[in-house]
N, C-alpha and C positions, 0 to 999 in steps of 0.2 A: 560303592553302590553296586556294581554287578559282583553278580554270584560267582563267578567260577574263580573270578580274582579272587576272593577271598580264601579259598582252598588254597590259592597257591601262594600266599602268604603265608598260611601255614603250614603248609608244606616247608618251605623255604625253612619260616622259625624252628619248624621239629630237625630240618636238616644240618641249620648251624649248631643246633646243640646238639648234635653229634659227630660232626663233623672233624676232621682235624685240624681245620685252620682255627677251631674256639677252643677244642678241648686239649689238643696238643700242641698249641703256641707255645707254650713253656718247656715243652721234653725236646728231648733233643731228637732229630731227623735222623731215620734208618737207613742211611747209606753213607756209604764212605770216600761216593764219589763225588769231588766238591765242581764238578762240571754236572752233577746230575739233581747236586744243590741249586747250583749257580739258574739250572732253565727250571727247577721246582721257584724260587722263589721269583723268576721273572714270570712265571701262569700266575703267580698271585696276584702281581703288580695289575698283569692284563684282566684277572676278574674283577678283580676292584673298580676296575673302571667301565665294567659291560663289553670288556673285548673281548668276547668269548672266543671267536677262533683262533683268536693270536693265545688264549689262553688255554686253549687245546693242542694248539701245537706245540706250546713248550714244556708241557705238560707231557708230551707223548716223547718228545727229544729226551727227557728224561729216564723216562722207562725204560726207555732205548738204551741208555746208555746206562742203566742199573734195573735190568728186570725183574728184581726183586725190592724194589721200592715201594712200598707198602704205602707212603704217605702220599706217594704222587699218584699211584692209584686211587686212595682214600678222594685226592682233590680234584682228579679230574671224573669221577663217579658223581661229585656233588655237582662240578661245571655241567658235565650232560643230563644228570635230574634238572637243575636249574634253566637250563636251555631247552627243556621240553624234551629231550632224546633217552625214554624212559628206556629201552630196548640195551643202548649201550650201556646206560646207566648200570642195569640189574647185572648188566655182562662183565663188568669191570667191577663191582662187590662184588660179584662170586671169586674174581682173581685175587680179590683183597685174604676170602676167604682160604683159598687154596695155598697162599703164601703163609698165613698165619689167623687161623678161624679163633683166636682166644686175643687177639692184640688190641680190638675195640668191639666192647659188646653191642653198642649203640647203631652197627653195623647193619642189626638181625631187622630191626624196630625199620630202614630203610628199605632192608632186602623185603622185609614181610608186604610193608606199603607200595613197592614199585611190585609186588605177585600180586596182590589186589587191583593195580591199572591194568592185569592184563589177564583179570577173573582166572587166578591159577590160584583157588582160595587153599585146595589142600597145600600148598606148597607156602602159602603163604601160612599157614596155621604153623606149620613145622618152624618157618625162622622165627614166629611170636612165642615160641613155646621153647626153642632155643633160647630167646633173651630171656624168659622166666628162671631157666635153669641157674642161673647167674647171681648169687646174693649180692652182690655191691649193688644193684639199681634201684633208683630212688622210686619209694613207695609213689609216687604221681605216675612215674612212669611203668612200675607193676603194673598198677592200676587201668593206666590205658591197655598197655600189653590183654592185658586179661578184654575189655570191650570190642577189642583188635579179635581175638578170639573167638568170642561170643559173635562178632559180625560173620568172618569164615564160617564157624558153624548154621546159621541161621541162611547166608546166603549157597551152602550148600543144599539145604533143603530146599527152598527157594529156588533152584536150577531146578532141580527133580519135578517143580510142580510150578511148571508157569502159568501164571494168568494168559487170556486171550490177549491181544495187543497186533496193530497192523499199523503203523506208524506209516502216514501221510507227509513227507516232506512240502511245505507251500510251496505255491511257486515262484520266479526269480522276480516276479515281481515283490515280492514282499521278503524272500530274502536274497541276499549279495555277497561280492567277496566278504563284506564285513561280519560282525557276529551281529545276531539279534537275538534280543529274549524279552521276555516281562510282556508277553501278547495279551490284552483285554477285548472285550467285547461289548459293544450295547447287548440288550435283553432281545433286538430285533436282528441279530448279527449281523445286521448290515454293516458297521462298524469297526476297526480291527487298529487300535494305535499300539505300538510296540517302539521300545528300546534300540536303538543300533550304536555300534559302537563304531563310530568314525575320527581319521587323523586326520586332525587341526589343520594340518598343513603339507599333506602329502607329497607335494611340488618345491618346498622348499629346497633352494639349492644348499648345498654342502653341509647337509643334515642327512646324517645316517640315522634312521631309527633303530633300537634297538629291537630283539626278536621279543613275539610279541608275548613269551612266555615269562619274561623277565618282569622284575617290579619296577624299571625305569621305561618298559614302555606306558606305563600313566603320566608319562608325561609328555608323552607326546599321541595321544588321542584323547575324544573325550563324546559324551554322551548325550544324544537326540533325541528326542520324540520325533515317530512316523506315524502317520494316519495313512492307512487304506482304505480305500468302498467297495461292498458287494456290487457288483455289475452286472447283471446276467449268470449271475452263479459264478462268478469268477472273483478274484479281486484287483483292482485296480495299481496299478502303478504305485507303491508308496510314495507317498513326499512329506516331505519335512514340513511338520504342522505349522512351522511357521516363528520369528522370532520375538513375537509374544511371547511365548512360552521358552523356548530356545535362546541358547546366549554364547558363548565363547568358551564357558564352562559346562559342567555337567548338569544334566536335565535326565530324568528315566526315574525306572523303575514305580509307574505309576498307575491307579487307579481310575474305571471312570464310569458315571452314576450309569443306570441300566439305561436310559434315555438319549445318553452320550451328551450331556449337554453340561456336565462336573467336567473336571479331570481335577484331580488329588494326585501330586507327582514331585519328586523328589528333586532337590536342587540343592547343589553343593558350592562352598566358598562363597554366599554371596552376602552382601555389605548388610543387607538386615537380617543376616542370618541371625542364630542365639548359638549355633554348634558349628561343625564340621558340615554334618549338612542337617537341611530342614526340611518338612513339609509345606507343598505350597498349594491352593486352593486356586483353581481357573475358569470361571463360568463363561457359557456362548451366551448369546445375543443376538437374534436374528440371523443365525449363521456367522458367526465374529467372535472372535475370543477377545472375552475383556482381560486390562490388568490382571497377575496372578499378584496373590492376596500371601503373605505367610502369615500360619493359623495360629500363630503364638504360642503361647504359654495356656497351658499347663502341656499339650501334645511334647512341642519344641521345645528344647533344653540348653544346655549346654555343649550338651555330647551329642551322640551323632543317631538322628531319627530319620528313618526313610521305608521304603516301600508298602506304602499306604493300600489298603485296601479297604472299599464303602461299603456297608450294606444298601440291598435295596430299595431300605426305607430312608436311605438318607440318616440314619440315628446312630449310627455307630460306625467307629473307624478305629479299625486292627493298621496297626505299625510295627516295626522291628526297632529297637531302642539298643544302644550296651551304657543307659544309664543305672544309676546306683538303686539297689533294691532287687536287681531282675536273682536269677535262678544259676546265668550262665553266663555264656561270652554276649552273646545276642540273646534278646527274648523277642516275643509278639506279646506286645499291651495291647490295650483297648480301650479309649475311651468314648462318652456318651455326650450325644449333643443334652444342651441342657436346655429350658424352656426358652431362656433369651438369645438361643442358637449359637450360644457360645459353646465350646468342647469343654468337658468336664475335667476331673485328675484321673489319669492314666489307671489304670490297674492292670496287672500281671496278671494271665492267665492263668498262670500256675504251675505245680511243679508235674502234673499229669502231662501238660503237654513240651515246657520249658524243661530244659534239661543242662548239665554243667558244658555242656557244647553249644552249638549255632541254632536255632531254631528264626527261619528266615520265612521270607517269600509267603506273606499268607494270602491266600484266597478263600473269603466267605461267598459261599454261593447265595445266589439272589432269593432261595430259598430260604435265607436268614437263619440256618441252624447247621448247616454242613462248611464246615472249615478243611480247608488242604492247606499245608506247607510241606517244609522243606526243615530236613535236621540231619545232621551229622553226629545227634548226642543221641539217639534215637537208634534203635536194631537196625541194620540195615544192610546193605550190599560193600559197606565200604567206601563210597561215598559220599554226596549228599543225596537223601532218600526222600521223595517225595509221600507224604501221609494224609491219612483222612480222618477226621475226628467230628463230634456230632455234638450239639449243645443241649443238654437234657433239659425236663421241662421246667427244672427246679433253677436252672443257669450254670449249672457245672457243666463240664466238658469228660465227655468218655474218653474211655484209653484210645491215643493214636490208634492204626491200624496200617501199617505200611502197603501201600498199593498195589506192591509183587514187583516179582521179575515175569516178565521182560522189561514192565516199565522202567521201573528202578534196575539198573546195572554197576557197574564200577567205576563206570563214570556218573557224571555232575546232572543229575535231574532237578528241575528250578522252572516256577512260576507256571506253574501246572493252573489252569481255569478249565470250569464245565460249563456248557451253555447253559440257555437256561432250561433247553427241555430235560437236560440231565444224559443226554446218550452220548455226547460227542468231549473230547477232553483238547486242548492246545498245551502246549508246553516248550522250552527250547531245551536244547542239546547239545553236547559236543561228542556224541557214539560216533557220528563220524570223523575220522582222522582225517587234518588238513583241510574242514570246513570251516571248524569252528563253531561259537553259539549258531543253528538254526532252529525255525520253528517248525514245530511240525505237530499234524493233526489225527487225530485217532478214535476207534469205536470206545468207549467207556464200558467196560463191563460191568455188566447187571451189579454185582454186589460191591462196588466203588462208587455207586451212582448216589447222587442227593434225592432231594426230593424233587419231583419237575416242576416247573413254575412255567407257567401261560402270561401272558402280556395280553394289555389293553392299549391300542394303538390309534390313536385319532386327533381331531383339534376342538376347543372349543369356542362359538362364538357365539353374537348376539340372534335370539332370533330373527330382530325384528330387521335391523341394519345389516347382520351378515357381516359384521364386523368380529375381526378374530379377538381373544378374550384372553387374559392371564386371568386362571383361576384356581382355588385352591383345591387336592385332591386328597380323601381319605378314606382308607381302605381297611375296615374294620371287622374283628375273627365272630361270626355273629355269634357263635355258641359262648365266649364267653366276656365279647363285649370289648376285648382290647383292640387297637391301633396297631395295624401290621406294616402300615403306608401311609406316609404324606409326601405331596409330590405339587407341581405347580405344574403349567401350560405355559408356552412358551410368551410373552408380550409380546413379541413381534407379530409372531402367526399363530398361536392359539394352539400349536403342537404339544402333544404329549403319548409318555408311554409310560405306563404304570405296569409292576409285576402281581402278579397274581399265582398264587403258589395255591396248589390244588390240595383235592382232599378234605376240601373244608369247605363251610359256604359263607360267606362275604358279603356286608353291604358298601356299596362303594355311594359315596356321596361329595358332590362336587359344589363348589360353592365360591360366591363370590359379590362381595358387596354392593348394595341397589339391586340384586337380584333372584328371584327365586332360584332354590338350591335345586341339584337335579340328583335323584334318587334312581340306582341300580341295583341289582344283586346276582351274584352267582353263586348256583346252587351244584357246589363243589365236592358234594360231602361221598366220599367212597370209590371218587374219579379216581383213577390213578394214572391214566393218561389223557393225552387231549392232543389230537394229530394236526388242529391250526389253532393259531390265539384269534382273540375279539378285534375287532375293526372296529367302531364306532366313533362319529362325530356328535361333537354334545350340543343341541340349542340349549343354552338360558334364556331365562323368559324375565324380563324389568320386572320387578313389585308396581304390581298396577290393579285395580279393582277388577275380579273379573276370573285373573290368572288363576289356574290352578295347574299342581302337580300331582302325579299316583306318587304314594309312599310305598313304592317296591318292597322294604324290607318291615311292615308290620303283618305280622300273624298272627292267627288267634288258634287256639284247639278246633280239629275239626267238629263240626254243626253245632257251633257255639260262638258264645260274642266273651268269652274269655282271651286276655292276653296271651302270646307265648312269650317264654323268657327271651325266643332271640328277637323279640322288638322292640327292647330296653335299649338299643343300641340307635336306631333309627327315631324312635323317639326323644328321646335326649338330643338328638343332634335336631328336631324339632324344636326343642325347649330353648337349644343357643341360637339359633334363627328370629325368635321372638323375641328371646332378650337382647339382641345385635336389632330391632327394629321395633321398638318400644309404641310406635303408635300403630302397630299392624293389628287388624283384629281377622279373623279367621272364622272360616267354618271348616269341620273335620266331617269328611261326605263320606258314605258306607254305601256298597254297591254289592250287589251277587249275579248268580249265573240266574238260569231260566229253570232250573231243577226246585220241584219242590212248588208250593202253594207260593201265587201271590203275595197275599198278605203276612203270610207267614215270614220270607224275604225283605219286605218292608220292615215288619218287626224286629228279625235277626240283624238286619244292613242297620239299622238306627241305632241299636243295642250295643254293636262292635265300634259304630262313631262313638258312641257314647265311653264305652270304657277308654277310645283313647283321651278325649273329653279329659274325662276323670285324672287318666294319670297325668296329664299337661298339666288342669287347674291341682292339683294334689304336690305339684313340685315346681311350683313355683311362679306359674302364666297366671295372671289375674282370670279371673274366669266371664269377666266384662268381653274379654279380647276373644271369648270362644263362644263358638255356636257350631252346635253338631246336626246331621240328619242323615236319615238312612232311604237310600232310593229303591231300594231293594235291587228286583233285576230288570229296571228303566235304564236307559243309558249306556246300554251296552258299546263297547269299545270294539267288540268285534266280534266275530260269530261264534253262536251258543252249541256249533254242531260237532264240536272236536272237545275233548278233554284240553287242549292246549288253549281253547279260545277261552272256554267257562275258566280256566285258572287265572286268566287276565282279565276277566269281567268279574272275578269276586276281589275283590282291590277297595280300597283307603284312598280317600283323595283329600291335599290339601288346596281349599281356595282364598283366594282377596277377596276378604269383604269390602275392607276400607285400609287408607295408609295416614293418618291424621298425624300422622309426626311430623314437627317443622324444627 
């Protein structure tokens, strides 16, 4: 499940297979001194078993005693790559090299990857271009040679021309000696759950762990979810969200809805898994994490699915799979809730973004079209590179675009998120030597940014009781009438927070059974930013004779009782109101400002009820259940002396006439 293990796995598998303990088990050992044999095959005994110092030092008794032992240099170069001691590691291949630069060519392909950990890309370009020189090497490993190339090349350019970047380390509240990474956010950032990597049993007596570079330290740590809160601009003490969620096993690398009241998060080895590890779904309740749920089949598999990430709308959910079909080692699928709220069958993103390498760590921003990951099959620095890509209008996805250096470096960048206003980026790292994964926070520059998304933050309840309300939320693109958002309120307390992504304008409508629906809009169109999001608390009003609501979102042509198209949207959600309440009958009420003739106002205001009239009974409403009237400019809701009050006094209103349904 964490990212940077997975490097060093493969790291490791590129290093056995060049190695001399795989490739020259069979040849026979270059020296002649069987005392320089005798401590060369006792290091071997001692790495076999994770005892690296004991297998360094007889690794080094050897040399000693045959300084031109080519093989025991070869195995203690991989002991110190393997041990994380990349500095001696490069220092001891170059001796390999100076004894005999032609005795193993698979030598360059290590030399080139330990000048890439310490961004010396010219020098690393040189050993990749060395091992080219070479015809016995197997066309796979041309092949990378050559992408090894093309990364030095690209990441030298890429030095020349850094993006902006001021990297925020958090602070020790949220990170520790441990690693952390996989930081989310609510849409209100008050919220901050991340990943840590902590040992099972740290106090165990007579348990050596092993260094934590090795593939045997997984077995003795394992993976948490933490929650943080904003406090005063600061964030709080992490703590371990708790063993709802949390088990003895690994728990991380997860997703959580803009509201914080999802979490979608990854859990491995467990009894009703389908794989290695699966996705698991966790909702709150009143402040309380219920049961976590695994989301089955079709997401879950066989093989091994994990680091989920939600859109805002709740409808779609990007994962990393290495089941059968994908592009590469890893891909990022995606599937779609379906109307019975079950997950649909996965699909591959494709081969623009999936690549024959790692493609991991996605983040969709709440702006529902900007994707970031993470790939190592992708151009990049050399390690793994975090990218940006954007989902056209048609649903294809543009070419990645690598985020730059300094972001991106030679080391391991992973689980990169933008808030929602789009300026600020989190992500973890290991640029610092001997921290490990931390998080840390940064300005986003302008041309990596998504698009900004504003939030709606409030609760809703009853008018009349002031009782809190779970209700239904839908947040609709009025220009062309689809569904951007649906969203609920909390049943306990009537909390919610819905995203609103700008540049457009929106009907938002709230709703909820026995009660008239409540009608908003925002008028978003050419905003490009917005410096606070919305507050509001919603009254519902019971279905009761009498009631009325403004339909915010119908418009007509200006000094006309014509339709606009964008009230196809509001309307319709009219029509499913009437048919959800079969005995309701209604009058559709037309209102204007003070501008303009009397009569004339009465006649326009009746005219515009009337066409809605028209379109309800024309699609579907019996026309018994309707009665229209136009008040002109009677009734004013509030003053006729501002351009802002007259635009609220020309309004649609629905009322209860009667409720005769039993």
């Amino acid at each position: 499940m964490r990212h940077y293990s997975i490097k060093k796995v493969l790291s490791t598998l590129l290093i056995l297979i060049f190695s001399f303990s795989i490739s020259f088990a069979q040849r026979r050992l270059h020296s002649d001194s069987k005392r320089a044999i005798k401590y060369y095959n006792e290091g071997l005994k001692h790495y076999n078993l994770f005892e690296f110092p004991l297998a360094i030092e007889a690794m080094n008794k050897s040399i000693k005693i045959d300084k031109n032992f080519i093989d025991a240099y070869l195995m203690l170069a991989e002991i110190y790559m393997d041990n994380g001691n990349n500095k001696k590691a490069l220092r001891t291949y170059n001796k390999c090299i100076e004894i005999d630069p032609d005795y193993f060519h698979g030598i360059y392909y290590n030399i080139g990857d330990l000048n890439l950990s310490f961004a010396q890309y010219t020098e690393a370009k040189i050993s990749f271009e060395k091992l080219l020189s070479y015809k016995s090497i197997s066309p796979d490993f041309r092949y990378k040679t050559k992408k090894k190339i093309e990364s030095c090349n690209f990441a030298i350019e890429a030095m020349k021309n850094p993006v902006p970047f001021n990297p925020i380390k958090l602070d020790s509240t949220v990170n520790s000696k441990c690693d952390e990474y996989w930081p989310v956010l609510t849409a209100d950032e008050d919220v901050l759950v991340f990943t840590r990597l902590v040992d099972k049993n740290p106090k165990q007596a007579n348990t050596k762990i092993p260094n934590k570079n090795t593939l045997a330290y997984k077995n003795f740590v394992q993976e948490d979810l933490y929650i943080s809160y904003k406090d005063n601009g600061t964030w709080s003490l992490a703590e371990n969200i708790g063993n709802i969620l949390n088990s003895e096993k690994n728990e991380g690398a997860q997703t959580i809805s803009v509201d914080g009241r999802v979490i979608y998060y990854t859990a491995c080895s467990r009894d009703d898994g389908k794989g290695s590890c699966d996705i698991y779904r966790c909702n709150k309740k009143n402040k309380k994490w219920l049961d976590p749920v695994n989301i089955g089949s079709p997401v879950n598999s066989s093989k091994w699915e994990a680091q989920p990430s939600i859109s805002s709308d709740g409808k779609t959910l990007y994962f990393v799979s290495n089941r059968s079909g994908g592009k590469g080692k890893k891909d990022i699928w995606m599937s779609e809730k379906l109307p019975n709220k079950k997950w649909g069958k996965p699909r591959n993103l494709g081969d623009i973004i999936n690549t024959k390498g790692n493609e991991i760590s996605p983040f969709i921003h709440p702006d529902n079209k900007t994707l970031y990951f993470t790939s190592d099959g992708l151009l990049g620095m050399g390690g793994y590179d975090i990218f940006k890509t954007e989902r056209k209008n048609d649903g294809s996805w543009a070419t990645p675009v690598n985020i730059g250096y300094p972001i991106n470096t030679q080391f391991d960048e992973t689980g990169l998120i933008v808030n929602a206003k789009g300026e600020r980026a989190f992500f973890s790292s290991d640029r610092n030597f001997g921290t490990g994964l931390d998080i840390y926070e940064f300005e986003l520059y302008k041309e990596a940014r998504p698009q900004q998304v504003s939030y709606l933050k409030g609760k809703v309840f009853d008018k009349e009781t002031l009782r809190n309300l779970k209700a239904k939320f839908e947040l609709i693109n009025l220009e062309n009438g689809k569904v951007v958002m649906q969203a609920e309120s909390d049943s306990q307390n009537g909390e919610f927070l819905v995203c609103i992504p700008i540049d457009n304008d929106y009907a938002l409508n709230i709703s909820k059974e026995g009660y008239l629906f409540y009608s908003d809009n925002f008028s978003l169109k050419g905003i490009h930013e917005i410096s606070k999001p919305f507050f509001k608390d919603i009254p519902l009003q019971k279905i009761k004779a009498g009631k009325r609501i403004i339909l915010q979102n119908v418009f007509y042509t200006s000094n006309s009782y014509e339709l606009d198209n964008r009230s196809i949207a509001e309307l319709n959600t009219v029509i499913d109101f009437m048919n959800s309440n079969p005995g309701l009958i209604i009058e559709i009420s037309g209102y204007t400002d003070n501008v303009g003739e009397k009569d004339y106002n009465i006649q326009l205001s009746e005219r515009r009820a009337e066409s809605v009239n028209n379109y309800l009974s024309g699609n579907g409403v019996d026309s018994n259940r309707l009665q229209y009237k136009g008040y002109g400019e009677n009734k004013p809701i509030t003053t006729n002396n501002t351009e802002e009050g007259r635009a609220q006094n020309r309004r649609t209103e629905l009322k209860v006439i009667a409720n005769n349904y039993k």
